[in-house]
Backbone as numpy.savetxt, mean C-alpha at the origin, in Angstrom:
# Nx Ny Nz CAx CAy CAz Cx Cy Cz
-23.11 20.03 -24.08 -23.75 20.52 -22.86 -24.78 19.54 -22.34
-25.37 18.85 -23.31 -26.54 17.90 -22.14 -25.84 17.00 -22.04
-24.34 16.05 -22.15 -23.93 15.23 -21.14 -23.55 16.04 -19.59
-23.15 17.14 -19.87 -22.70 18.02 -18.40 -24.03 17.93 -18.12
-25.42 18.18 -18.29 -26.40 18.77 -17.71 -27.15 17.26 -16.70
-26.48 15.67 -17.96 -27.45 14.55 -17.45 -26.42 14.38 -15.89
-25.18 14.66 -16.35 -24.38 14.00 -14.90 -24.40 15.01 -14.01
-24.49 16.31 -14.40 -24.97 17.58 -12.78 -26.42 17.07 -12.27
-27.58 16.33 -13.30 -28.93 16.28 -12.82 -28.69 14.62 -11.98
-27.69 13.92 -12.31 -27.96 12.85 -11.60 -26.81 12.71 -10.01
-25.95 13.25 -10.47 -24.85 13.98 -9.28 -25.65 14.83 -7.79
-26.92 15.83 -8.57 -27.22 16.83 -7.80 -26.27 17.91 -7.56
-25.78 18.50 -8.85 -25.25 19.52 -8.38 -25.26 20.36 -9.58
-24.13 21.45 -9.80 -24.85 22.54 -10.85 -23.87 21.73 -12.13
-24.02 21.86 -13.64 -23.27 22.50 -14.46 -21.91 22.25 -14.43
-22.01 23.66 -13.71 -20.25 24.57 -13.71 -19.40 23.22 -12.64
-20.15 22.57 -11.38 -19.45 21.82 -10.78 -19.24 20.92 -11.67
-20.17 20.01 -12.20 -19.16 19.05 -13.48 -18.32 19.45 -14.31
-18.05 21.05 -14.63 -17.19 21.26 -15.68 -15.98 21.67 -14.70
-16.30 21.88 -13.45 -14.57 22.71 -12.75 -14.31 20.86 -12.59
-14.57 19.83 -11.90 -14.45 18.12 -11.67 -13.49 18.12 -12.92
-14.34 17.72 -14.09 -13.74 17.26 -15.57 -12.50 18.53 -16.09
-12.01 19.33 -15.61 -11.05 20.26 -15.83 -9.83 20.19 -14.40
-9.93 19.32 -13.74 -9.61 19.27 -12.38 -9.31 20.30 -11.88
-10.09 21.24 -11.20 -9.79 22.04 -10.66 -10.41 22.01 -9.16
-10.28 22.35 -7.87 -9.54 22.41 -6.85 -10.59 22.89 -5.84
-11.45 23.37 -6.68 -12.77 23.90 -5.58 -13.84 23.02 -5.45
-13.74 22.02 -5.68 -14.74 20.91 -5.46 -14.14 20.00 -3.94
-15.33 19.51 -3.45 -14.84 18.52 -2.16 -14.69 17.06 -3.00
-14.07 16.41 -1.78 -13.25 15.01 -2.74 -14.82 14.13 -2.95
-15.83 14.11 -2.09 -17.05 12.87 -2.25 -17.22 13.92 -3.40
-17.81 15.15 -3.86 -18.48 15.49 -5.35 -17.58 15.23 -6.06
-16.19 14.91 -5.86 -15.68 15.08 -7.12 -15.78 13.68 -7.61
-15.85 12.60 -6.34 -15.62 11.15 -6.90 -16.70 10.75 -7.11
-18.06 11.37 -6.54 -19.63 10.97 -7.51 -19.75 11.27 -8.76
-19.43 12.55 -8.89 -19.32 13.04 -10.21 -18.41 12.17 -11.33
-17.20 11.65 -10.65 -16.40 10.90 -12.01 -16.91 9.46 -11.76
-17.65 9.30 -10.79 -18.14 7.72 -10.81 -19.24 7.43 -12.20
-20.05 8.85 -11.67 -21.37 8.75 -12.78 -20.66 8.65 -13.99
-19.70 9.85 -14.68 -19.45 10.14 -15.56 -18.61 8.83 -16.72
-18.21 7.89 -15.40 -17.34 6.27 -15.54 -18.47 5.49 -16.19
-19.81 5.76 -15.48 -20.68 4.47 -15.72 -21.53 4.96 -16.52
-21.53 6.40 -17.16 -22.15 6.51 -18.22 -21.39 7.27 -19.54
-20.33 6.66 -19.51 -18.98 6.75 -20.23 -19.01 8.16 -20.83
-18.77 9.23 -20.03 -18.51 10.35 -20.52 -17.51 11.36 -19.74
-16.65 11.39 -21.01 -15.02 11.80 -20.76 -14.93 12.68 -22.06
-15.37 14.13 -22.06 -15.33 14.91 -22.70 -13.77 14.99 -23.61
-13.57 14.88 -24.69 -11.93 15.10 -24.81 -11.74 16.69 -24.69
-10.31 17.15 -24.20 -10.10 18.63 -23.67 -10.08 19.48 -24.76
-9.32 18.74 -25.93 -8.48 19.45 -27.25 -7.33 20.60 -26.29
-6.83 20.09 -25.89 -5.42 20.84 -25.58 -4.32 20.43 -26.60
-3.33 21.65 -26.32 -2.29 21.11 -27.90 -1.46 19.90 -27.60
-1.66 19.46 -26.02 -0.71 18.42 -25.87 -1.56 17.28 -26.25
-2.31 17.30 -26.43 -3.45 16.38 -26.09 -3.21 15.41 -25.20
-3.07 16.14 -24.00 -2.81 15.19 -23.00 -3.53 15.68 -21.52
-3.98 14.79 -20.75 -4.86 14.99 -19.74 -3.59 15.43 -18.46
-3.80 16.34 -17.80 -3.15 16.52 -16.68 -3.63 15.83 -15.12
-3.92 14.75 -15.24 -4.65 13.93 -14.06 -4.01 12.88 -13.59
-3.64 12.76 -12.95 -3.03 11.19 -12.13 -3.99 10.51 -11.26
-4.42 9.42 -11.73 -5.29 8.41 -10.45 -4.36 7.79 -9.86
-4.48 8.07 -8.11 -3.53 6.88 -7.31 -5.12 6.06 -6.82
-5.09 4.78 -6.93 -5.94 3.75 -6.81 -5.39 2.59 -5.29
-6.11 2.72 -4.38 -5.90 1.79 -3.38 -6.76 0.97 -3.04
-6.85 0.11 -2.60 -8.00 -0.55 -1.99 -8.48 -0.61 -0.91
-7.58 -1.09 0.81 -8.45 -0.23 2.08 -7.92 0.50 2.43
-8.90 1.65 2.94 -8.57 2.88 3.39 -7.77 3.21 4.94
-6.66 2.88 5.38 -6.06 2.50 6.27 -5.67 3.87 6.56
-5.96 5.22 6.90 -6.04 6.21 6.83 -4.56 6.75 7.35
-4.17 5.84 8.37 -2.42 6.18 8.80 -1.90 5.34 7.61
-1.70 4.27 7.22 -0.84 4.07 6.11 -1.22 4.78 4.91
-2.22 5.12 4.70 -2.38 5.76 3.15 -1.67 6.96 2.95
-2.29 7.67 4.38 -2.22 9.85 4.63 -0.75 9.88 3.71
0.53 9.55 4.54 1.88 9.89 4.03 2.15 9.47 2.66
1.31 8.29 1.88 1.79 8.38 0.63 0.91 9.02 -0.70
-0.03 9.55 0.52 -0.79 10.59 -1.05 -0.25 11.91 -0.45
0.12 11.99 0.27 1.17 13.65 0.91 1.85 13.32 -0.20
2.86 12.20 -0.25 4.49 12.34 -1.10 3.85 12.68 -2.09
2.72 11.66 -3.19 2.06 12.03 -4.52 1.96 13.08 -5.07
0.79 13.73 -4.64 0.08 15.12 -3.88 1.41 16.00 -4.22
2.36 16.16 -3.82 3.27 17.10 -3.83 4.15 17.25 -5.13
4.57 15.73 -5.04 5.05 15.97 -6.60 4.51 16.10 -7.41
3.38 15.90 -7.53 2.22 16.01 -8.78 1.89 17.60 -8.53
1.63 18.11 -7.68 1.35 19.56 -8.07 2.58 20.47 -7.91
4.00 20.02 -7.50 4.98 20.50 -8.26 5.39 21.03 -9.84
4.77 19.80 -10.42 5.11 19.70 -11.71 3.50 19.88 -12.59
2.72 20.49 -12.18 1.43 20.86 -12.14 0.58 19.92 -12.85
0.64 18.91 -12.04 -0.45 17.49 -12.31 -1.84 17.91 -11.36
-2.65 17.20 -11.74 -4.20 16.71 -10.87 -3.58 15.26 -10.47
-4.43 15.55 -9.46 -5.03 14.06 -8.95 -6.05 13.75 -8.08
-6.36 12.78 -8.79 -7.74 11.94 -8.05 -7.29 10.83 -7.57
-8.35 10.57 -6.39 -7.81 9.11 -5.71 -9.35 8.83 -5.69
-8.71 7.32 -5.79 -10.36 6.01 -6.09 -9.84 5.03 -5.32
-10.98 4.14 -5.09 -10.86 2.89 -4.71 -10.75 1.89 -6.42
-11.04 0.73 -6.17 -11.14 -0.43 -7.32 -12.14 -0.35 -7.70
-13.50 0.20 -7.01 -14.75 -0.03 -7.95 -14.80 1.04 -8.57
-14.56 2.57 -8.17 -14.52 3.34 -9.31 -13.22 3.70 -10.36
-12.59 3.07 -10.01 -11.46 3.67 -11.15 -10.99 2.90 -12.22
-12.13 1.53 -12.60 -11.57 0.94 -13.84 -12.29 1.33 -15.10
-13.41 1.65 -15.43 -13.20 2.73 -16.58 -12.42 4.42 -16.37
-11.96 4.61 -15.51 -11.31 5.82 -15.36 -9.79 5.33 -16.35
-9.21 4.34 -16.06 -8.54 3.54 -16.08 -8.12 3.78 -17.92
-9.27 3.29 -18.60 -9.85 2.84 -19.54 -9.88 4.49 -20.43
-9.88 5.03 -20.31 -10.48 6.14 -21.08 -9.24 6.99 -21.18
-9.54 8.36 -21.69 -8.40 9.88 -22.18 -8.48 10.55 -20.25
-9.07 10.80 -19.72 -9.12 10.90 -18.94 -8.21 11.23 -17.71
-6.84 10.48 -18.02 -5.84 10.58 -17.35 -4.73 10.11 -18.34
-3.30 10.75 -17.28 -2.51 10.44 -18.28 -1.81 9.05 -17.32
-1.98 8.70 -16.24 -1.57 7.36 -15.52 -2.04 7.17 -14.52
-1.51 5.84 -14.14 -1.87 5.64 -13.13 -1.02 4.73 -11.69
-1.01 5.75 -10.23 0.17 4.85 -9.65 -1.20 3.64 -8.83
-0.77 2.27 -8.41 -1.63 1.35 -8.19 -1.15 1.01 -6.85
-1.94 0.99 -5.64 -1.61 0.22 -4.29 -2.45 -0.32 -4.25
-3.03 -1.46 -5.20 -4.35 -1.84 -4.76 -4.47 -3.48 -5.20
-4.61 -4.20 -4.23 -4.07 -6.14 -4.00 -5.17 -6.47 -4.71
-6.40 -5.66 -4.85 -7.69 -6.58 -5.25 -7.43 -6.60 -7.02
-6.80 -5.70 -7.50 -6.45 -5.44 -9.04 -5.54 -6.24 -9.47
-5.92 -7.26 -10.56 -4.71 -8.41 -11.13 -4.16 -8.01 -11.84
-2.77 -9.01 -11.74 -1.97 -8.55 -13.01 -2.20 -8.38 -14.26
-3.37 -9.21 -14.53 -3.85 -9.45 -16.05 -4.66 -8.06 -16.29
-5.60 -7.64 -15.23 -5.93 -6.29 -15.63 -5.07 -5.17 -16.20
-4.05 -5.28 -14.83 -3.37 -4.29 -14.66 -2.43 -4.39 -16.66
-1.91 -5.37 -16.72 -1.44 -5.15 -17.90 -2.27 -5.23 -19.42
-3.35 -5.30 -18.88 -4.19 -4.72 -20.11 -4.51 -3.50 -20.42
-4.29 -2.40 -18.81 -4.58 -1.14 -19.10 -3.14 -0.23 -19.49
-2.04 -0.86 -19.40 -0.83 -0.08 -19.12 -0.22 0.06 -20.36
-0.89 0.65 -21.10 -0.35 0.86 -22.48 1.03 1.79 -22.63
1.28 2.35 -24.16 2.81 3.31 -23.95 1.92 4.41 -24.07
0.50 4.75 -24.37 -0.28 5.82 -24.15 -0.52 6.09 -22.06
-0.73 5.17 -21.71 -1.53 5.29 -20.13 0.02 4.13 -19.11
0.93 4.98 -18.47 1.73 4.20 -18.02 0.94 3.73 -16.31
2.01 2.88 -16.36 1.43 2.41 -14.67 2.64 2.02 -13.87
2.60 3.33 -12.75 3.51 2.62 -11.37 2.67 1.71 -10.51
3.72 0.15 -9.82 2.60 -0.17 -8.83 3.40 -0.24 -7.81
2.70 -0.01 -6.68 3.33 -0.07 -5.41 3.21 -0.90 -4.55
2.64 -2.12 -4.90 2.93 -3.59 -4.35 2.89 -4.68 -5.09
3.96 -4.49 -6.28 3.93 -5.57 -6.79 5.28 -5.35 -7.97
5.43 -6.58 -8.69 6.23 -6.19 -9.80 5.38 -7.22 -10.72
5.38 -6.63 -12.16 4.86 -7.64 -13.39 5.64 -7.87 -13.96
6.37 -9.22 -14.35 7.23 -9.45 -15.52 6.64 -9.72 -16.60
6.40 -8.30 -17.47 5.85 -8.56 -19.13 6.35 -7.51 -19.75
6.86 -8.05 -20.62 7.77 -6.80 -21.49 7.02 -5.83 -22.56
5.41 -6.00 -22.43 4.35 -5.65 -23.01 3.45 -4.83 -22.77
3.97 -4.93 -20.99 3.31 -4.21 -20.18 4.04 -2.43 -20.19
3.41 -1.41 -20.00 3.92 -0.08 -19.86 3.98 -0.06 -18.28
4.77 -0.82 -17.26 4.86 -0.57 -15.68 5.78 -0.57 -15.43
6.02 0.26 -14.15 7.32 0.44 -13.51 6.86 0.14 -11.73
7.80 -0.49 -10.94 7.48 -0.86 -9.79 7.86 0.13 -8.57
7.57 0.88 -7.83 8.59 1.27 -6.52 8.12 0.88 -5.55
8.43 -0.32 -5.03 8.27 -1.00 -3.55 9.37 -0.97 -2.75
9.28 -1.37 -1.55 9.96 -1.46 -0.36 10.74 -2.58 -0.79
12.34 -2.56 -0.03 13.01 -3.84 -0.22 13.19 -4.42 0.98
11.68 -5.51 1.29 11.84 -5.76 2.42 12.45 -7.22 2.97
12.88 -7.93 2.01 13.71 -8.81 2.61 15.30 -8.47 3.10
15.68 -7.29 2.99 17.27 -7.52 3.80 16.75 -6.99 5.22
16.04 -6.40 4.96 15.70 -5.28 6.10 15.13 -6.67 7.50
14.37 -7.38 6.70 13.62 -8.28 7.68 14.76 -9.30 8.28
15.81 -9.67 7.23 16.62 -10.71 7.59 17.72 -10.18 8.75
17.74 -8.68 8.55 18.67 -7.79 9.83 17.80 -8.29 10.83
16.59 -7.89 10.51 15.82 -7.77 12.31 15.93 -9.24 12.83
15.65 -10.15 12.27 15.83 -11.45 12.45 17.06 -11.72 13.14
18.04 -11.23 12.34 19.41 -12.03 12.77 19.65 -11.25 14.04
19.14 -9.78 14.47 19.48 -9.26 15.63 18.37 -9.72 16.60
17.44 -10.51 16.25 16.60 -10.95 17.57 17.38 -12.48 17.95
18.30 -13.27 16.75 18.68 -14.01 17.09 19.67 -14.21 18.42
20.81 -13.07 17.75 22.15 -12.43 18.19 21.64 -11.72 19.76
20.34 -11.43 20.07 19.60 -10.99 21.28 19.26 -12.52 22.26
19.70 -13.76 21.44 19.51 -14.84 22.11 18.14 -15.55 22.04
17.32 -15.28 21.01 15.85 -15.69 21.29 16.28 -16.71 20.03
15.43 -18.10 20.44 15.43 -19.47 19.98 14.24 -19.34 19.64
13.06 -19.60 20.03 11.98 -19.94 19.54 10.98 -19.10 19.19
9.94 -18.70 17.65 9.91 -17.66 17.39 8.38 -18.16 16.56
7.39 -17.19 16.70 6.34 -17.21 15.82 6.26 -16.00 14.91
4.68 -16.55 14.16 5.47 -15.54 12.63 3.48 -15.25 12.74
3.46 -14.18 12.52 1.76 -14.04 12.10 1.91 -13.27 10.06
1.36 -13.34 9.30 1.89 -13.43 7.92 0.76 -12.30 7.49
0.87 -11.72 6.40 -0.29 -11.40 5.61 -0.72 -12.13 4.97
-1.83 -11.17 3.72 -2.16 -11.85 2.23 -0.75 -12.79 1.69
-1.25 -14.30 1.53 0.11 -14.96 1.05 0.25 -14.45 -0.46
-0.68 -13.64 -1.50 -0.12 -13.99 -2.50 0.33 -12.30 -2.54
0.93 -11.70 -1.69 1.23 -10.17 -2.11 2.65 -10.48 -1.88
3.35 -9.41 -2.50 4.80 -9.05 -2.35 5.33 -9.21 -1.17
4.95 -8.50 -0.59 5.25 -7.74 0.83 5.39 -9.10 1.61
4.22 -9.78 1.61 4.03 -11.09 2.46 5.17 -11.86 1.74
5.37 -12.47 0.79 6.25 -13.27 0.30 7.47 -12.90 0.54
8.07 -11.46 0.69 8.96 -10.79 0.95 9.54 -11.07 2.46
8.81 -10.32 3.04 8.80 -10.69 4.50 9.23 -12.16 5.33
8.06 -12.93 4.90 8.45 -14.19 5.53 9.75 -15.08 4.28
10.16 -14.82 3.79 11.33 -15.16 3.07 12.52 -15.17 3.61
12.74 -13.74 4.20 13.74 -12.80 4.55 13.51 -13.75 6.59
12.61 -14.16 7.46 12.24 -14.65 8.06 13.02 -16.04 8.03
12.44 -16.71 7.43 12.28 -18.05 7.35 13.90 -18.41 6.97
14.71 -17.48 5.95 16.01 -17.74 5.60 17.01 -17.66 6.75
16.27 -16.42 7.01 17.80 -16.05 8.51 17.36 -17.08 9.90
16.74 -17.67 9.92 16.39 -18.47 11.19 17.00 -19.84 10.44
16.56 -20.57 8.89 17.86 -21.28 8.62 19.08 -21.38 8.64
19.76 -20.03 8.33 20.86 -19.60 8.39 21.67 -19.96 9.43
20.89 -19.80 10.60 21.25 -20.09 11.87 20.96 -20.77 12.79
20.64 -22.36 12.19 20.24 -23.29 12.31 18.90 -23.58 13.82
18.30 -22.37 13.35 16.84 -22.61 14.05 16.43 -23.58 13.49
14.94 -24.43 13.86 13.93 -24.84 12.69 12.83 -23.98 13.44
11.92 -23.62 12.66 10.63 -22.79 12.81 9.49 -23.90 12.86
9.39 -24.40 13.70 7.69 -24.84 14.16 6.69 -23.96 13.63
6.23 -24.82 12.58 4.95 -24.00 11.75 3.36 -23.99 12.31
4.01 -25.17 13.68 2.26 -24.55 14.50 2.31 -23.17 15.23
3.37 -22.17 14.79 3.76 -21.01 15.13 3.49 -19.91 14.34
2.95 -20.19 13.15 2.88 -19.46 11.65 1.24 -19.38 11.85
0.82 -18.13 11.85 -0.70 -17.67 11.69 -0.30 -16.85 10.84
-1.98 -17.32 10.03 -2.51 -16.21 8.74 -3.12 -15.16 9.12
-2.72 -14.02 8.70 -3.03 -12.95 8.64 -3.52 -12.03 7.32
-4.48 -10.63 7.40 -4.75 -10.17 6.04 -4.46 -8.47 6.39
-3.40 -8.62 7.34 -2.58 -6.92 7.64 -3.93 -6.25 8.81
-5.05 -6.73 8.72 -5.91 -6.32 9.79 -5.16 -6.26 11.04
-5.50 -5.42 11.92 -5.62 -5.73 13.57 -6.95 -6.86 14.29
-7.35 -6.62 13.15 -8.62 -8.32 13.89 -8.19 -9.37 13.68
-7.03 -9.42 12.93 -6.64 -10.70 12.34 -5.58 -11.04 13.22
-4.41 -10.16 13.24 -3.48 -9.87 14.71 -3.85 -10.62 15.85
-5.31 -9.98 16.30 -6.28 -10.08 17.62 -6.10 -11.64 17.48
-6.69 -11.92 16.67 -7.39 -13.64 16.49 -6.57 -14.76 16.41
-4.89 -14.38 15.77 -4.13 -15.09 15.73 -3.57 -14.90 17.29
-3.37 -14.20 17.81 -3.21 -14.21 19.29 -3.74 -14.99 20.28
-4.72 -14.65 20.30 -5.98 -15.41 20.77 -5.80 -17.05 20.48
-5.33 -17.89 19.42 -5.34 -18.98 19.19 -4.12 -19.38 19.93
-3.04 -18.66 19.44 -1.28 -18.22 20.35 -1.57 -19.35 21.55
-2.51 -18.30 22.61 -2.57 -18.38 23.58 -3.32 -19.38 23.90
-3.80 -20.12 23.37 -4.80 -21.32 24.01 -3.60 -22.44 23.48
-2.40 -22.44 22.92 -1.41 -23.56 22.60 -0.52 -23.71 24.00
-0.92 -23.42 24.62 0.00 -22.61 25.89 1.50 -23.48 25.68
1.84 -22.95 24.66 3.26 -22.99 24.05 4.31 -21.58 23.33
4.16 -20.51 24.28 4.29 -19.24 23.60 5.43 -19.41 23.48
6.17 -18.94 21.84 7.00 -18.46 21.51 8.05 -17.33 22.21
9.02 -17.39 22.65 9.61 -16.20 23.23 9.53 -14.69 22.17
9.23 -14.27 20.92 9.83 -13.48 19.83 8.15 -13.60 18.71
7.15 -12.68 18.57 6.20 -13.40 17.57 6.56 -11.83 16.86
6.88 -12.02 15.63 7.54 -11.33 14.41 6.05 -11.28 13.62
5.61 -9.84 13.20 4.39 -9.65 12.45 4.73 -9.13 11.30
4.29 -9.23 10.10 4.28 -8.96 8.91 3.44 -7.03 8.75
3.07 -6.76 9.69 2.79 -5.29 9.58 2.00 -5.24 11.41
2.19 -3.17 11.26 2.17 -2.99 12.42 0.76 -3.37 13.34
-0.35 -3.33 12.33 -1.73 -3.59 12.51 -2.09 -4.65 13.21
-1.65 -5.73 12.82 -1.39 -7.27 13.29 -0.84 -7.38 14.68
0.30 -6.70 14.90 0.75 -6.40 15.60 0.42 -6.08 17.15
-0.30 -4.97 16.68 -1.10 -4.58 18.00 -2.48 -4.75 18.65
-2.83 -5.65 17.49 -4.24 -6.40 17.69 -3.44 -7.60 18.55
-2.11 -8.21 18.07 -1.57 -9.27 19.03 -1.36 -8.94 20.30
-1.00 -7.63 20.29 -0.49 -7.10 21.47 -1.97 -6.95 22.73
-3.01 -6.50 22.00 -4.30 -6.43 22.65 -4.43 -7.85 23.17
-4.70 -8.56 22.44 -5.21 -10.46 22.70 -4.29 -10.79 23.97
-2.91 -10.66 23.74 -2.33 -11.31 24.62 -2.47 -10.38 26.22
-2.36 -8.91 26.14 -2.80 -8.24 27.32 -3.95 -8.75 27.87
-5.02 -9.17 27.01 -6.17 -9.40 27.49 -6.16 -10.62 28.55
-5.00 -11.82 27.99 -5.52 -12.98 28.70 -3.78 -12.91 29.78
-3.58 -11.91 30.53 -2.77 -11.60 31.14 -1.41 -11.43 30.61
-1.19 -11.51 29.78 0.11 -11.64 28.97 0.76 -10.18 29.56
2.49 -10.25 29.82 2.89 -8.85 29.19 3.56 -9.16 27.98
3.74 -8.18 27.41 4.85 -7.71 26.86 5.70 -6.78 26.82
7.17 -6.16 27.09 7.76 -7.75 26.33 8.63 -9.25 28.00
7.17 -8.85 28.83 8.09 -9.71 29.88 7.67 -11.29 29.29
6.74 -11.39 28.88 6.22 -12.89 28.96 6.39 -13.26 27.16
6.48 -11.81 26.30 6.49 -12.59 24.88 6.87 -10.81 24.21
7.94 -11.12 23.69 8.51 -10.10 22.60 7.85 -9.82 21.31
7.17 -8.90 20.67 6.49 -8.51 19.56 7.11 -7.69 18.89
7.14 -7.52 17.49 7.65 -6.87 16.28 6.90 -6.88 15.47
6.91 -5.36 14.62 5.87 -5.20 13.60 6.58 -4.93 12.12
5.87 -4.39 11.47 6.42 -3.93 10.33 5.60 -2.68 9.70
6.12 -1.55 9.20 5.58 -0.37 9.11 5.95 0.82 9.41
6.19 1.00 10.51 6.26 1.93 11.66 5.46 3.02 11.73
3.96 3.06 11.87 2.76 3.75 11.34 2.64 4.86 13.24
2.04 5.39 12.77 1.94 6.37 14.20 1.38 5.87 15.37
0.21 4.75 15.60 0.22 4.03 16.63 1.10 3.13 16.92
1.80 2.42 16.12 3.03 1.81 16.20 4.29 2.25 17.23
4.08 3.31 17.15 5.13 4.80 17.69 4.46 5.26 19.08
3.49 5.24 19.12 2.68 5.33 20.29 2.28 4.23 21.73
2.66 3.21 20.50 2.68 1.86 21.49 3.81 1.41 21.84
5.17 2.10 21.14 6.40 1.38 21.51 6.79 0.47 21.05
6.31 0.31 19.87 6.42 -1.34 19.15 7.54 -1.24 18.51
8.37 -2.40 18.67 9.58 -2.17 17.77 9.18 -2.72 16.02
9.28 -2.50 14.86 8.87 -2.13 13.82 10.14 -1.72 12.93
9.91 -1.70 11.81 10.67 -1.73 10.58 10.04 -0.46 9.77
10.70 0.54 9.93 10.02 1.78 9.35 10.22 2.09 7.69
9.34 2.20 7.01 9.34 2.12 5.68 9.05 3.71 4.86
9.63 4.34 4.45 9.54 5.54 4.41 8.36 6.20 3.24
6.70 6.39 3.91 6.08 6.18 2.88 5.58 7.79 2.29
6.26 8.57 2.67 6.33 10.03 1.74 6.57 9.65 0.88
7.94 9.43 1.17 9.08 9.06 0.24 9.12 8.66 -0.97
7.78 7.04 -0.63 7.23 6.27 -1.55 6.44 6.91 -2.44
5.73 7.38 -2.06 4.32 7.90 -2.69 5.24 9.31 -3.66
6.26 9.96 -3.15 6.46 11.44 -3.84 7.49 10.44 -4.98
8.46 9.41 -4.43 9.24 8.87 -5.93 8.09 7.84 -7.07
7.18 7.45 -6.80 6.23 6.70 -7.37 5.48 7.63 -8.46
5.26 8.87 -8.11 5.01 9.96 -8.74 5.57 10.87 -9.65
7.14 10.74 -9.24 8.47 11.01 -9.96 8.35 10.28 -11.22
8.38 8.82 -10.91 8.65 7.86 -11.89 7.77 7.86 -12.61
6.52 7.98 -12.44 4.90 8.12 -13.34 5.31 9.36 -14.25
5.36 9.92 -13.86 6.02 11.12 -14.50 6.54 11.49 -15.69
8.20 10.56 -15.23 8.78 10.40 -16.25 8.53 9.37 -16.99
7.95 8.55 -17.04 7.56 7.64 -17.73 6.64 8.15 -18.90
5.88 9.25 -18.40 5.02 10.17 -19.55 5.45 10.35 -20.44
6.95 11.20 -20.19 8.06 11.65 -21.09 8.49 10.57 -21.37
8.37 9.54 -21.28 9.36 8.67 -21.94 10.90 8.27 -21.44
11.35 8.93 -20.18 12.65 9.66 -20.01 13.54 8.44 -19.17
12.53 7.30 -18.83 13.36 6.41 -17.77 13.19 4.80 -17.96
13.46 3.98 -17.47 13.35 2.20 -17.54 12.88 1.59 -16.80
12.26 0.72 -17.11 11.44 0.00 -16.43 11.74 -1.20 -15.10
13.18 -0.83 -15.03 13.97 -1.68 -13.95 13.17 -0.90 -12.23
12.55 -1.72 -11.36 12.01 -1.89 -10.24 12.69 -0.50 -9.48
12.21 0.29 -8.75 12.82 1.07 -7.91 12.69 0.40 -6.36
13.90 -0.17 -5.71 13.61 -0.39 -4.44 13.93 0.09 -3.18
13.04 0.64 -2.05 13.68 1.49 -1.19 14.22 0.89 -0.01
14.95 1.75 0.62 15.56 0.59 1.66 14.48 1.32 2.96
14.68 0.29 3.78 13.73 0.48 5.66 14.77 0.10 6.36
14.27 0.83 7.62 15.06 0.43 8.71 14.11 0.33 9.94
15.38 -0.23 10.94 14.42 -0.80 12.02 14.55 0.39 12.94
13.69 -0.14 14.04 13.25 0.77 14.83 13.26 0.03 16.44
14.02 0.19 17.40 13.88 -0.62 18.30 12.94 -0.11 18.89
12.31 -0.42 20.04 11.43 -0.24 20.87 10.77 -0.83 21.97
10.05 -0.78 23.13 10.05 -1.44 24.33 9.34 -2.71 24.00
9.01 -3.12 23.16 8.38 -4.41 22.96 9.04 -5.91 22.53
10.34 -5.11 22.93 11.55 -6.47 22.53 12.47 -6.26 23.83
12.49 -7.43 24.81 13.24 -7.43 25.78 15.20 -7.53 25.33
């Protein structure tokens, strides 16, 4: 009782709220519940339950920015399967959930989060504490992980070859984080089908991007002072996208009369703007990522990658 009493007195709240938090139960709001397990992280106290399973009924899904349209649909999918099969879950960012990570506390954990390395990640993923990640794959046979990402290079090399087959020759690329999946994925699937078909890609056409819409904005913005526009600028997500789409409206541009744009995502402003986009089905993601965490508890499945397929999405932003 006086660890419940030091983390209700430093929390500000009663008791009984640290004991319904540490029992996960459902009547707490999400900021008490994540002060409460922050404190309880940094002053390492993780009551054990003594249940006969001895096993924690908690799932942490861990992300890093809070992108509130890409996140919503894949803690819906989570969220559902997990209290199907009558799991908890908590969601953290990276600064609170690595002693969460670390402790009895939970029984896994699914990971969308770029700032967390592999070397962490496979230090925590024991055959006690499994780990789905959802942007990435680890090759270590040591590791307890299983992957379910998007399979986004065929998907990208379709859109490609149909902007080709649409007649467009000359083409810019705005990129994400270079060292994530997704990014390596993407411009792969890019860069192949424009070989394929004996484009060459002018790489004073290739802007860095970090999935922001400021970053979108800014690579636009540079676009446009080359006054060499690309007929076709292909974005690595929808965000980028429509920050490009802003920049270039700004300095008279249309689109798609003066320059064709494509995103990747297909997020609800995406849909709102007409952007043509590569829709990635992220219920979907988030409720099979949860599946697989799951069974992985039990023991019941393999560690071979789950990959989903996307499709495109036409829309007024491609002449």
């Amino acid at each position: 009782m006086s660890g419940l009493k030091e983390i209700a007195r430093l929390a500000d709240v009663s008791v009984s709220t640290v004991s319904n938090v540490l029992n996960g139960r459902k009547n707490v709001g999400q900021d008490t519940r994540e002060r409460v397990l922050r404190l309880c992280s940094e002053h390492g106290y993780f009551p054990h339950k003594g249940t006969k399973s001895d096993k924690s009924n908690t799932i942490i899904f861990v992300f890093s920015d809070f992108d509130r349209d890409y996140y919503l649909k894949i803690i819906k999918g989570i969220s559902h399967c997990l209290t199907e099969n009558g799991y908890d879950l908590i969601i953290c960012t990276n600064k609170s959930s690595t002693n969460f990570m670390r402790s009895k506390f939970a029984s896994g954990t699914i990971s969308l989060d770029r700032n967390m390395t592999d070397e962490y990640l496979v230090s925590v993923a024991t055959p006690q504490f499994p780990v789905v990640l959802m942007d990435r794959i680890i090759d270590n046979e040591y590791a307890n992980t299983k992957s379910v990402i998007v399979d986004n290079y065929p998907v990208m090399c379709e859109m490609v070859q149909a902007l080709v087959d649409k007649g467009f020759k000359t083409f810019g690329y705005i990129g994400g984080l270079e060292f994530t999946l997704d990014h390596k994925e993407r411009y792969a699937g890019f860069i192949d089908t424009l070989a394929k078909n004996g484009i060459v890609f002018d790489r004073r056409n290739y802007f860095h991007g970090d999935y922001s819409e400021e970053s979108g904005y800014q690579a636009a913005k540079i676009l446009v002072l080359s006054n060499a526009l690309p007929e076709v600028l292909v974005c690595a997500n929808d965000n980028m996208a429509l920050g490009a789409i802003k920049a270039l409206e700004e300095n008279g541009l249309r689109v798609p009369e003066d320059i064709s744009i494509t995103g990747f995502d297909n997020s609800d402003a995406a849909a709102m703007a007409g952007l043509t986009t590569i829709a990635i089905p992220r219920y979907e993601s988030g409720y099979l990522a949860a599946k697989e965490l799951l069974e992985m508890i039990k023991g019941t499945t393999g560690r071979e990658p789950f990959k989903l397929n996307a499709t495109i999405q036409w829309r007024k932003t491609v002449k």
